[in-house]
N, C-alpha and C positions, 0 to 999 in steps of 0.2 A: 523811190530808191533810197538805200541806205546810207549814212553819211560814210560806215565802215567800207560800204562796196568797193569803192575808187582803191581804197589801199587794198585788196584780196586783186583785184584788176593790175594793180602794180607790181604788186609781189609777181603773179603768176608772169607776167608779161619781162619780166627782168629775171624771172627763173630764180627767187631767191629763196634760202631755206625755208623751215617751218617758224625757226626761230628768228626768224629775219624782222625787221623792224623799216616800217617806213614813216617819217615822223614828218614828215611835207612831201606835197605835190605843188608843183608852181606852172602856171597855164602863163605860156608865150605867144605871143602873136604881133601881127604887124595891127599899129594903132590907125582908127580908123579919123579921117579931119574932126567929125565934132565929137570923138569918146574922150576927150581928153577933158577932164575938171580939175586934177589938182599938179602942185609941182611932179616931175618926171625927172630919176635920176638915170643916167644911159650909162652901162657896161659895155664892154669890149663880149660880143659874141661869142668870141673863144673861150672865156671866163666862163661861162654858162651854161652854155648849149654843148653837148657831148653825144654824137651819133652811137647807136648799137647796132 
């Protein structure tokens, strides 16, 4: 797979122009007990996370 694919997957999926620009995707999830290696800094959910 493409590394470009994910942002044409973004665009299309947020319905955004031609000209439309996505400069990050950030993958969320619940941490699993041993994925954890380095410090972890916690935001407030609502900061972040935005349903459509």
């Amino acid at each position: 797979m493409s590394r470009n694919s994910g942002k044409h997957r973004v665009k299309k999926l947020l319905n955004l122009p031609g000209r439309g620009l996505v400069t990050m995707v950030l993958a969320a999830g619940r941490r699993a007990e041993n994925g954890v290696y380095n410090r972890q800094y916690r935001f407030d959910q609502s900061q972040l996370v935005h349903y459509l």
